[in-house]
C-alpha positions as a printed NumPy array, in Angstrom:
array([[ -83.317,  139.631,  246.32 ],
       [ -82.153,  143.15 ,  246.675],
       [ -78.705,  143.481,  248.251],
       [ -78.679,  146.078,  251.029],
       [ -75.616,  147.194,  253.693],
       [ -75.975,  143.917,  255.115],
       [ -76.218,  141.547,  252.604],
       [ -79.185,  139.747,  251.234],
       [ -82.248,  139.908,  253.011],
       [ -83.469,  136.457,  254.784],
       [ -86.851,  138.071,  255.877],
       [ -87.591,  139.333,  252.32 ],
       [ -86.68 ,  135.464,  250.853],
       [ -88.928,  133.664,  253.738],
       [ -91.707,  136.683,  253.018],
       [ -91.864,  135.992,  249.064],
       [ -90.997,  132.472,  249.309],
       [ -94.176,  131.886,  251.76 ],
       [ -96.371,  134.287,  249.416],
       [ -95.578,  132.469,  246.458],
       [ -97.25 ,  129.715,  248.518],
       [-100.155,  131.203,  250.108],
       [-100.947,  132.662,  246.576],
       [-101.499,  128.675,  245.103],
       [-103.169,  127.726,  247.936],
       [-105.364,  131.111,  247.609],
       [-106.288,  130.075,  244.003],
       [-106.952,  126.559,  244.781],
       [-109.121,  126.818,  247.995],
       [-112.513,  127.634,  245.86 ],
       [-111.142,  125.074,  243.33 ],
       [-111.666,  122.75 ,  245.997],
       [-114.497,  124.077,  247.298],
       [-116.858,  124.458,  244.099],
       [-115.51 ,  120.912,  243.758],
       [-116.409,  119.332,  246.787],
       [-119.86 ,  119.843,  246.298],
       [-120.111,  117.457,  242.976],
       [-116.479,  114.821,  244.415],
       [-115.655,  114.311,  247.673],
       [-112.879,  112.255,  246.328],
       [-111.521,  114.896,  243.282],
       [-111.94 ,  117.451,  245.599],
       [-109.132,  115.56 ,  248.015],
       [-106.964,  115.212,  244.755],
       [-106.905,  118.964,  243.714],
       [-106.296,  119.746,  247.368],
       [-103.187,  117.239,  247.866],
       [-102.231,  118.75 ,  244.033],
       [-102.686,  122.376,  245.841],
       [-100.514,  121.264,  248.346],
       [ -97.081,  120.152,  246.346],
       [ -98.035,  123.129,  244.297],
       [ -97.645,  124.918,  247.106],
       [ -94.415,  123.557,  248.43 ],
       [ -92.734,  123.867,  244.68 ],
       [ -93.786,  127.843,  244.341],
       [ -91.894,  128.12 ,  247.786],
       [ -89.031,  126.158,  246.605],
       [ -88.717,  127.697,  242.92 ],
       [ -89.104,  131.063,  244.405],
       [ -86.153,  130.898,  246.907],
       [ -83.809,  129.389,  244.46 ],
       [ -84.82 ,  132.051,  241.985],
       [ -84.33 ,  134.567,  244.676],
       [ -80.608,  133.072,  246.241],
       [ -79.497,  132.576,  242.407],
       [ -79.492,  135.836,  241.989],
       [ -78.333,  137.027,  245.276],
       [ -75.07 ,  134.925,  244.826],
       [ -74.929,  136.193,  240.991],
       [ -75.302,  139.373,  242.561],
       [ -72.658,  138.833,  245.167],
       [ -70.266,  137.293,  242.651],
       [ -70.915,  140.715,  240.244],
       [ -69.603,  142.446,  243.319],
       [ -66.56 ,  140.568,  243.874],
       [ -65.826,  140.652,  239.96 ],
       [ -63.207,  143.375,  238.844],
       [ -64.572,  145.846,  236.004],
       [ -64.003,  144.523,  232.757],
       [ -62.963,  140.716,  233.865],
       [ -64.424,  139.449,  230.282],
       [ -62.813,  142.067,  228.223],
       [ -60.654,  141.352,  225.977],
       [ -59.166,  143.815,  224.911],
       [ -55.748,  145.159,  226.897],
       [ -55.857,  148.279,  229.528],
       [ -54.776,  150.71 ,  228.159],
       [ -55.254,  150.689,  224.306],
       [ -57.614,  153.318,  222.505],
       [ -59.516,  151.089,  219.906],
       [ -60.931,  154.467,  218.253]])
């Protein structure tokens, strides 16, 4: 999620996050389709399987997405050079 003035972008997370979704469900529909034509019943079990597909792309895609706002944010916050060890100052060279 791409940082701008304002912060983090909630429309851009819901946007992706609901994409990520619509794109399993997309892939499944003629799954379930082609299969409802041979079982009725394995047809209902790819589409409930479509379903919590669904639901974990939108979850795994806005964790991915505020993960790396806060590292982001946290980046931000961080003085240059926190991890260095060597002291300010000193000319290695």
């Amino acid at each position: 999620m791409t940082r701008g003035q304002d912060g983090p972008s909630f429309a851009r997370l819901a946007l992706t996050s609901l994409g990520a979704g619509v794109l399993v469900l997309a892939i499944s529909v003629p799954i379930v389709v082609g299969l409802s034509q041979v079982s009725p019943v394995a047809a209902l079990v790819v589409a409930l399987l479509a379903v919590v597909g669904a639901i974990a792309a939108i979850g795994l895609t806005s964790n991915h997405q505020i993960n790396k706002a806060l590292a982001e944010a946290e980046a931000a916050d961080r003085p240059p050079n926190a991890n260095d060890p060597t002291p300010r100052g000193t000319d290695e060279n």
